[in-house]
C-alpha positions as a Python dict, from the first residue, in 0.01 Angstrom:
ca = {
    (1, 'X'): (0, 0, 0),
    (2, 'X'): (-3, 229, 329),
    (3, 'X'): (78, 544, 126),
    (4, 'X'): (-177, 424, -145),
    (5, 'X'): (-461, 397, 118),
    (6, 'X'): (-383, 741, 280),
    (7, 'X'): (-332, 929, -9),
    (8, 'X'): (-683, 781, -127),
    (9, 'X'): (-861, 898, 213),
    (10, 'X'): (-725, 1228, 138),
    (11, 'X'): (-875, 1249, -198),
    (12, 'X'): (-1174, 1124, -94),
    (13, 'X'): (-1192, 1348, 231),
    (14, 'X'): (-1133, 1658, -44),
    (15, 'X'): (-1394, 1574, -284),
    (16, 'X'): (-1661, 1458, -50),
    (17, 'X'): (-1637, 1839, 72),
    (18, 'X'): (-1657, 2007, -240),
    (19, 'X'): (-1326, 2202, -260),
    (20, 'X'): (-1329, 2388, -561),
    (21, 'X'): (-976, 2598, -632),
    (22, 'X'): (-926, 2941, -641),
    (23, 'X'): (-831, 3103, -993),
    (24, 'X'): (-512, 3299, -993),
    (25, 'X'): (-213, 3452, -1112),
    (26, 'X'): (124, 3329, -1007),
    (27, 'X'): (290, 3614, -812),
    (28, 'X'): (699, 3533, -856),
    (29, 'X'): (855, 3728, -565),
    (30, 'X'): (1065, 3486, -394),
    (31, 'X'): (1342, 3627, -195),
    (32, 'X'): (1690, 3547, -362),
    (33, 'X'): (1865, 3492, -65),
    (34, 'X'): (1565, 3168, 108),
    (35, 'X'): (1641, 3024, -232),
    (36, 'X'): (1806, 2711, -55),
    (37, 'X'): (1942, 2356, -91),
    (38, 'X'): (1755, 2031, 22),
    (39, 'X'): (2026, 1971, 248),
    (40, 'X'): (2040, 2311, 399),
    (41, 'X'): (1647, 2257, 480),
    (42, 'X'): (1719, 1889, 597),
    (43, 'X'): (1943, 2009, 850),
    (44, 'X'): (1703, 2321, 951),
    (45, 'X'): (1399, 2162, 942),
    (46, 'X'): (1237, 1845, 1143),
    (47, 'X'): (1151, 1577, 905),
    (48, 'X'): (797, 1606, 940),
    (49, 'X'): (793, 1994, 818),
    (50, 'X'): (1034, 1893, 576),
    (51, 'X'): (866, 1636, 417),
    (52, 'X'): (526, 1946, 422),
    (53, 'X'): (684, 2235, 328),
    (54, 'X'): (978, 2109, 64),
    (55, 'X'): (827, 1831, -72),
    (56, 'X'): (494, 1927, -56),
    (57, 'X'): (339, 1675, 171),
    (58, 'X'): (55, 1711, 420),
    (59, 'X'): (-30, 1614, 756),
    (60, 'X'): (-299, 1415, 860),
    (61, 'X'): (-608, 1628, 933),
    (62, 'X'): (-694, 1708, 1275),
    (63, 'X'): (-369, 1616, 1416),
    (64, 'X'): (-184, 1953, 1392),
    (65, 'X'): (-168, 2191, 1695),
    (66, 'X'): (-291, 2488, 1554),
    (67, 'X'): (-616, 2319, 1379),
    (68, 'X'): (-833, 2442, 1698),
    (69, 'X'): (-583, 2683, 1856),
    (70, 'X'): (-725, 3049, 1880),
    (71, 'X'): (-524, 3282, 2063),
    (72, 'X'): (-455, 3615, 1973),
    (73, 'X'): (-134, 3643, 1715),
    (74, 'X'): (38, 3603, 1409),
    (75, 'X'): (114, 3293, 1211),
    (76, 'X'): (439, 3259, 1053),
    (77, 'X'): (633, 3065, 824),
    (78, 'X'): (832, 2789, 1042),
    (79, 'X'): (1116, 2781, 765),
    (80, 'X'): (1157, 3141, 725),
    (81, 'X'): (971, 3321, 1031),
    (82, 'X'): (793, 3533, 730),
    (83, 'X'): (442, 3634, 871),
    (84, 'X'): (161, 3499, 718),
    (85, 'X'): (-192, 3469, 861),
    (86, 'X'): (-298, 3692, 1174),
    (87, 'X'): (-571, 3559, 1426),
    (88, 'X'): (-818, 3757, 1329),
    (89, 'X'): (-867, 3574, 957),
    (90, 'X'): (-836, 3238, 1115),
    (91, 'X'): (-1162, 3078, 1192),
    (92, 'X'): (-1325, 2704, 1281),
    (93, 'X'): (-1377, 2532, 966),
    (94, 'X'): (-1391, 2167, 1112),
    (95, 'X'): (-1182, 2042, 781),
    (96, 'X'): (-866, 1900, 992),
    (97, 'X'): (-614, 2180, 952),
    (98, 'X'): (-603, 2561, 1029),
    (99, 'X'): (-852, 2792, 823),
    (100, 'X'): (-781, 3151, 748),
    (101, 'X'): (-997, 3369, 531),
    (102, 'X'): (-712, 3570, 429),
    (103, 'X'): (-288, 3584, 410),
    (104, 'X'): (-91, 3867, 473),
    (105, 'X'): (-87, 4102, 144),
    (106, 'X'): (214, 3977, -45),
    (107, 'X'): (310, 3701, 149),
    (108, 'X'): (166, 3389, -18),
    (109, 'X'): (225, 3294, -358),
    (110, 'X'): (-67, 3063, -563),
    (111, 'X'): (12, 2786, -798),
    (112, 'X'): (-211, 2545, -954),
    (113, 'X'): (-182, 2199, -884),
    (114, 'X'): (-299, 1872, -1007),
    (115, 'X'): (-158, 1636, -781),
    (116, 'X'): (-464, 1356, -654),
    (117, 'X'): (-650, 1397, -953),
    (118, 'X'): (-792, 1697, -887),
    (119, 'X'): (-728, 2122, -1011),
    (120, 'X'): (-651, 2310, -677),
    (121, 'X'): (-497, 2613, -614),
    (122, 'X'): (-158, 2553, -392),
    (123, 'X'): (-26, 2844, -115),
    (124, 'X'): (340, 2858, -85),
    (125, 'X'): (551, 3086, 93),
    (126, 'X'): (624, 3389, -107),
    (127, 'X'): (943, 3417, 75),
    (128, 'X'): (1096, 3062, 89),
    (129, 'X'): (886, 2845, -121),
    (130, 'X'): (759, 2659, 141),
    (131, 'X'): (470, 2442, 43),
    (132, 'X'): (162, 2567, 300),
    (133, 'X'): (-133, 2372, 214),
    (134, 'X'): (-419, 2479, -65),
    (135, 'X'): (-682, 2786, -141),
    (136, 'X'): (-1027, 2688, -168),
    (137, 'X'): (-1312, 2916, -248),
    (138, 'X'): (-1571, 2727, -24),
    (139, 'X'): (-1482, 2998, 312),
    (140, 'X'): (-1816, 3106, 529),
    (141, 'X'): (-1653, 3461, 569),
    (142, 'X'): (-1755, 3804, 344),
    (143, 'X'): (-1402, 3634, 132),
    (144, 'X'): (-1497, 3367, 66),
    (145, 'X'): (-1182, 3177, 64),
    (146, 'X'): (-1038, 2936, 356),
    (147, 'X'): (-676, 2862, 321),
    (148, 'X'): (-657, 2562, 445),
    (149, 'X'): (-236, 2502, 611),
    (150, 'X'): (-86, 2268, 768),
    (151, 'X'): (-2, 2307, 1120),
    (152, 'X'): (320, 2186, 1110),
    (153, 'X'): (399, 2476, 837),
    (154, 'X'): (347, 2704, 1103),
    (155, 'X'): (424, 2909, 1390),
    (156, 'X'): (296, 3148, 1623),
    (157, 'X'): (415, 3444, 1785),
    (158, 'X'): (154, 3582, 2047),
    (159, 'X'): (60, 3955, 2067),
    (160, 'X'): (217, 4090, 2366),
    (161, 'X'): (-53, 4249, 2595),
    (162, 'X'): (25, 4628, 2707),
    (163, 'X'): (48, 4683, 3067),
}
């Protein structure tokens, strides 16, 4: 009944803001060698970023710690260390989770998906098929887009400042 009821509030929370998915073509460039076993991720991963990046969960919005973090930086893949999103695309979006206007070229790979009723375009890692979050086409930047990830997905690696 729990899972029911939150899976509900998330559909609701996504169609009350008008999330439309991006068209796109499926990009199949997944490194051979991150092609992995649940049980090698089970052992590298917590069970939280498990349960988000392999089997496609999500966390609960406005509970990750890089929803309103803003340093200056790159975003990476926490399974893989792949880079993903720099801090310059990432902007305030007040949705619950981290909002970029735009990935790294080549780094994210788009997938429809139909889970909750809905059509929305998925973003998974292009390097170890690591489930990110969704696309949407609703962004207040010249792209238009907002990739909205979970935190938990993530990392972040600070630019180092030259002395």
């Amino acid at each position: 009944m729990k899972i029911t009821l939150i899976a509900l509030n998330l559909f609701m929370l996504c169609f009350a803001c008008g999330q439309e998915a991006q068209k796109s073509s499926t990009n199949k460039q997944t490194s051979m060698d991150m092609k992995k076993t649940d049980d090698y991720w089970k052992d590298k991963l917590d069970p939280e970023a498990f349960r988000i990046l392999r089997k496609k969960g999500t966390e609960y919005p406005h509970t990750g710690k890089y929803n309103l973090h803003f340093e200056d930086g790159t975003y990476r893949c926490v399974a893989c260390n792949e880079p993903l999103f720099t801090s310059e695309s990432k902007f305030r979006s007040d949705c619950g989770w981290p909002s970029f206007d735009k990935a790294i070229e080549g780094k994210i790979r788009y997938e429809r998906d139909t889970s909750l009723g809905m059509s929305r375009t998925e973003i998974i890692c292009n390097s170890c098929d690591g489930h990110l979050g969704h696309v949407f086409r609703d962004g207040p930047t010249d792209t238009g887009l907002r990739y909205c990830v979970n935190s938990v997905a993530l990392d972040f690696s600070e630019n180092k400042k030259e002395k």
